[in-house]
C-alpha positions in Angstrom: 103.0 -15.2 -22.0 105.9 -14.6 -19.4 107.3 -18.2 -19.5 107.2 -18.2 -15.3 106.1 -21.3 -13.8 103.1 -21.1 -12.0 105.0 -21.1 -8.7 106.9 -18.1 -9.3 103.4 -16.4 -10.4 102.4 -17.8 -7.0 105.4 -15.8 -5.4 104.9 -12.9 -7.6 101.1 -12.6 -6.6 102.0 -12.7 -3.5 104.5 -9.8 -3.5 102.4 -7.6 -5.3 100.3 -8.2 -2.6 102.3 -7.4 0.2 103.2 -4.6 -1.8 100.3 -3.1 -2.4 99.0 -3.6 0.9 102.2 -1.4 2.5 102.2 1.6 3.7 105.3 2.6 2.0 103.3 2.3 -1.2 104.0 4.6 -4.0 102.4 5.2 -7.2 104.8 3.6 -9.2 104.3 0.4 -7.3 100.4 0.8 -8.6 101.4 1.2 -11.8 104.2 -1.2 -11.9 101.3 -3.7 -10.3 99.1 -2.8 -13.5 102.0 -3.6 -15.9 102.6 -6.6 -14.0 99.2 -7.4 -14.2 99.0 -6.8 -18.4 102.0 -9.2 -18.7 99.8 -12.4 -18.5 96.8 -13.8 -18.4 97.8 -16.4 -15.9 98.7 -13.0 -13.5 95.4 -11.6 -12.8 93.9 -15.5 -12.0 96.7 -16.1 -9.9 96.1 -12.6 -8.1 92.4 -13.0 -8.2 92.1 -16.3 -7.0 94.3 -16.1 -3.6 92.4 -13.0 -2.5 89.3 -15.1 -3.2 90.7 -17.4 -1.2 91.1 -15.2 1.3 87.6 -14.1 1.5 86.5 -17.6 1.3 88.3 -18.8 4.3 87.5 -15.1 6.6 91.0 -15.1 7.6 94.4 -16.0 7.0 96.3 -18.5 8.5 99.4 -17.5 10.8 101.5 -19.6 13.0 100.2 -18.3 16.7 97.5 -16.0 15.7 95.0 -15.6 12.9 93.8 -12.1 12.1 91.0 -11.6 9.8 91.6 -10.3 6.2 89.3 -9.5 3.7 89.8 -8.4 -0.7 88.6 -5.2 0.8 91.4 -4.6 3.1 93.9 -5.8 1.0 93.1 -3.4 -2.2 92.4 -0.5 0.6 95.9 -1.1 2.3 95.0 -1.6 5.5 96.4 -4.7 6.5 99.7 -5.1 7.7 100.3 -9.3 7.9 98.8 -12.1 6.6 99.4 -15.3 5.7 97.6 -18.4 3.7 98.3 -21.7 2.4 98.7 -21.7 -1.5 100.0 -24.3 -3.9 101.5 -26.4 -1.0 103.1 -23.6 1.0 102.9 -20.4 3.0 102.6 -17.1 1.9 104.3 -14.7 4.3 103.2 -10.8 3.8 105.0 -8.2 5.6 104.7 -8.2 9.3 106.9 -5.6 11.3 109.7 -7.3 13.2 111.0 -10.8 13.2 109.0 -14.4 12.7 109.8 -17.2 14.1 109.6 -20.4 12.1 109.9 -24.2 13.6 109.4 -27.8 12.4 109.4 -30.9 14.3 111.1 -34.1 13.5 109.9 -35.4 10.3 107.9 -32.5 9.5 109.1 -30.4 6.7 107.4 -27.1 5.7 107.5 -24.3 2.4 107.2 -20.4 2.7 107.1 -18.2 0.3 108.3 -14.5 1.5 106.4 -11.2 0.8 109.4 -10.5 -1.7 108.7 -13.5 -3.5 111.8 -15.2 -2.2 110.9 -19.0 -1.3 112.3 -21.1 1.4 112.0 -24.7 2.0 112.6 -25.9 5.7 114.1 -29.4 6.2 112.9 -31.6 9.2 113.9 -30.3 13.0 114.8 -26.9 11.7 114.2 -23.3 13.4 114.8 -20.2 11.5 113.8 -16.0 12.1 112.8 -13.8 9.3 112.9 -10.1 9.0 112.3 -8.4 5.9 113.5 -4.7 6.4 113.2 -2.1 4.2 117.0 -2.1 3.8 117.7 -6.2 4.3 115.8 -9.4 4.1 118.2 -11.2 7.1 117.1 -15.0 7.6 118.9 -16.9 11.0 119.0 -20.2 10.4 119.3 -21.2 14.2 119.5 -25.0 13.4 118.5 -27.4 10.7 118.6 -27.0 7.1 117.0 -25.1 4.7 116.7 -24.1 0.7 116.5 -20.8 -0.4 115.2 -19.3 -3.4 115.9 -16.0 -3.9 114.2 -13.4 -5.4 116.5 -10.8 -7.3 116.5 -6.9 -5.2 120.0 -5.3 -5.6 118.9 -2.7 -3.0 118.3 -5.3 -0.6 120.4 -7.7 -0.1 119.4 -11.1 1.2 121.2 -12.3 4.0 121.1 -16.1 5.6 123.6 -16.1 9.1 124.7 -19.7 10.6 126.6 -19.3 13.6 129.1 -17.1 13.0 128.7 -17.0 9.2 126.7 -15.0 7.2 125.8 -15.9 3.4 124.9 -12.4 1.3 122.8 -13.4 -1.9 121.3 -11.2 -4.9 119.3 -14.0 -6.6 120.0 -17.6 -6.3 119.1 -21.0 -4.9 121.8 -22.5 -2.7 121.2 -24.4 0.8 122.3 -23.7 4.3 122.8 -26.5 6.6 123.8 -26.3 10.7 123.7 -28.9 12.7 125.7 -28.5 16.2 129.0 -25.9 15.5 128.6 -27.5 11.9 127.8 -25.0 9.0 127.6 -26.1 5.2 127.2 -24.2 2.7 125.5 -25.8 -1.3 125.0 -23.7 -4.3 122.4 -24.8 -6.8 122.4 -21.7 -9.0 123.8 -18.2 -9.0 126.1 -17.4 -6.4 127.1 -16.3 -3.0 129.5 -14.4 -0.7 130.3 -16.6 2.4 131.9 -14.5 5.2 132.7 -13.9 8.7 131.7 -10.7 10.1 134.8 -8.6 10.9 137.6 -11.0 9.0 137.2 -9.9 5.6 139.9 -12.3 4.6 138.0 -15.6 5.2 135.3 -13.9 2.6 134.5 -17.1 0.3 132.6 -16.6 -3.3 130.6 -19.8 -4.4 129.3 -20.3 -8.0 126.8 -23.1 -8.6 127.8 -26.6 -8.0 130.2 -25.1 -4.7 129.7 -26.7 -1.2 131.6 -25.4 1.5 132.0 -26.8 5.0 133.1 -25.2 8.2 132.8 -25.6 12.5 131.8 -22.1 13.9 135.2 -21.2 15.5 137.4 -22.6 12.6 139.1 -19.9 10.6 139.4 -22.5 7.7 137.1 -24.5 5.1 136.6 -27.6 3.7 135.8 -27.2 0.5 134.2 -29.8 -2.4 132.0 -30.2 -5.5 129.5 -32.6 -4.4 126.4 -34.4 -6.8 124.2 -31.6 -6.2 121.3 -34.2 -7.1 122.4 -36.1 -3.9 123.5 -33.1 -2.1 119.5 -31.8 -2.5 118.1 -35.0 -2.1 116.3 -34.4 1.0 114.1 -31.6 -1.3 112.5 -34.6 -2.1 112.0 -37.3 0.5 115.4 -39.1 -0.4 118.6 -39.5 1.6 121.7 -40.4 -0.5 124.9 -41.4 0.9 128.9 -42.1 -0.6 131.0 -43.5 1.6 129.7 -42.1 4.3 129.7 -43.2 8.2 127.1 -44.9 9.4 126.9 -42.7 12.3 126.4 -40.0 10.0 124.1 -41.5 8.4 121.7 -42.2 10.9 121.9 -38.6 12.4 120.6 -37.9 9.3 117.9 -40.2 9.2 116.9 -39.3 12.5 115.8 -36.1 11.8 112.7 -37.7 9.6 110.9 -39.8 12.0 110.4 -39.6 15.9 111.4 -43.9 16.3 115.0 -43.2 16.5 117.8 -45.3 15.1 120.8 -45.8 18.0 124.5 -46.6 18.0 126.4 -47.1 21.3 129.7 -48.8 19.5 131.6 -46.1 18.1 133.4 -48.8 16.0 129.7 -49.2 14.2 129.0 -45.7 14.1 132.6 -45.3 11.8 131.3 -48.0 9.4 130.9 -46.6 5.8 127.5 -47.1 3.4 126.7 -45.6 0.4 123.4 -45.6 -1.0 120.0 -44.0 -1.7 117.5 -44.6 1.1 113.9 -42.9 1.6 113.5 -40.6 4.8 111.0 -41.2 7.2 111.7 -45.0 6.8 114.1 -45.9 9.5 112.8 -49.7 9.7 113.7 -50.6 6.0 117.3 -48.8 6.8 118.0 -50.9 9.0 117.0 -54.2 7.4 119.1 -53.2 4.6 122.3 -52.3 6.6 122.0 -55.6 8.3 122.3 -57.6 5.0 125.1 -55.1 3.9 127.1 -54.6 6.9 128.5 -56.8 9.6 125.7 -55.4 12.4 122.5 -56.5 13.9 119.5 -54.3 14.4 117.1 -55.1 17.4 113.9 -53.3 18.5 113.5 -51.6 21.9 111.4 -49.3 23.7 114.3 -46.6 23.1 114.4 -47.2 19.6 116.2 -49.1 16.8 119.5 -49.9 18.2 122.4 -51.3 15.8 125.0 -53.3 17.4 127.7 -55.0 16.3 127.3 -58.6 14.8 
């Protein structure tokens, strides 16, 4: 036995697969596959059972088109893209070019990359894949998401915000951006934060690191937050410390389509601290009521808190 979990066997399946399938395939890849293959039991089930899958279902799931894909093709090489829904996510093969990936308000969604690198996109977020032969580039055009990176010194995996770019080997860190907003949280590993073209604002982040920055400052806030409540959202939880209440609802806002509304700025700079579950705007606002000198009232626009 390997010791992997069966979700990075998931993501290793599917890399071999995209691998296999290429057209840049090389003998060594076959026999790497086969050695890969020998390594545990727990591979060739994995393996098997999402080509069966596959073949059960006639063709594999893609965002705005759904090609057909069949064992056959995939041991003969000639397919070029696929995708299909495996132990609660998506499995991205290589596809020439860049994919676009987009979730609503509340929606939250898990892909897994034909490297075996695994992303997890927060609510109301848009990013664009490419996996090159030379660069796996990700642009996070708004939202939030987690990345877990697969190791591939050859080609290095790069996340751009804005105007910053974050260069990983193999981690798992978060990138936020949210208006001219960018954060930066490190969960393992480490990263190289940077602006293209001002090598001096480079910024190295070990695990633990968050750094914050606007997208024409030249400067960063930096901080060690509780990663626990830093990743909360991962699962379903929103956890504040001291922080404003108009923060706070942006935040829960991106969970659930009712909005929550503040017209006082003198309520939005309120501070609450707390742990609060996302996608439950109603129970928010019962509880800020008790703790907080405001009054909530329900319209046709939405929850709107008011001062009391």
């Amino acid at each position: 036995m390997t010791g992997s979990t069966r979700q990075e066997i998931n993501a290793q399946a599917a890399a071999w697969l995209a691998r296999l399938h290429s057209e840049d395939r090389t003998p060594a890849d076959v026999q790497g596959f086969q050695v890969w293959l020998a390594e545990d039991a727990r591979h060739q089930e994995t393996f098997e059972s999402l080509t069966a899958l596959w073949d059960a279902s006639g063709e594999a799931e893609v965002h705005a088109a759904r090609p057909a894909i069949s064992r056959r093709a995939i041991i003969a090489g000639g397919c070029a893209v696929a995708m299909a829904s495996i132990a609660g996510g998506i499995i991205l093969l290589n596809r020439p070019g860049t994919q676009r990936f987009e979730t609503a308000i509340g929606e939250q969604e898990r892909l897994v990359l034909s490297d075996g690198s695994r992303l997890m996109l927060d609510a109301d977020t848009q990013v664009a894949v490419s996996m090159g032969e030379q660069r796996r580039s990700i642009n996070l055009i708004r939202g939030r998401a987690n990345f877990i990176v697969s190791k591939d010194p050859l080609r290095p995996f790069v996340v751009a915000a804005g105007s910053r770019e974050v260069i990983a080997v193999g981690t798992a860190f978060d990138v936020a951006r949210q208006g001219d907003l960018v954060s930066v949280t490190m969960v393992e590993g480490k990263v190289l934060v940077r602006r293209p073209g001002a090598p001096d604002a480079d910024r190295m982040l070990v695990a633990g690191d968050r750094l914050r920055m606007a997208e024409a400052a030249t400067s960063y806030v930096a901080d060690r937050p509780e990663i626990v409540a830093a990743t909360a959202w991962q699962t379903g939880r929103a956890v504040f410390d001291n922080d404003t209440l108009e923060d706070a609802v942006t935040e829960l806002n991106r969970y659930q389509p009712r909005q929550l509304i503040i017209r006082d700025p003198g309520v939005g700079a309120l501070r609450i601290s707390g742990s609060y579950q996302t996608g439950d705007s109603e129970a928010f606002a019962r509880s800020i009521a008790e703790l907080l000198p405001v009054r909530v009232s329900e319209t046709e626009q939405g929850i709107v808190v008011s001062r009391r």
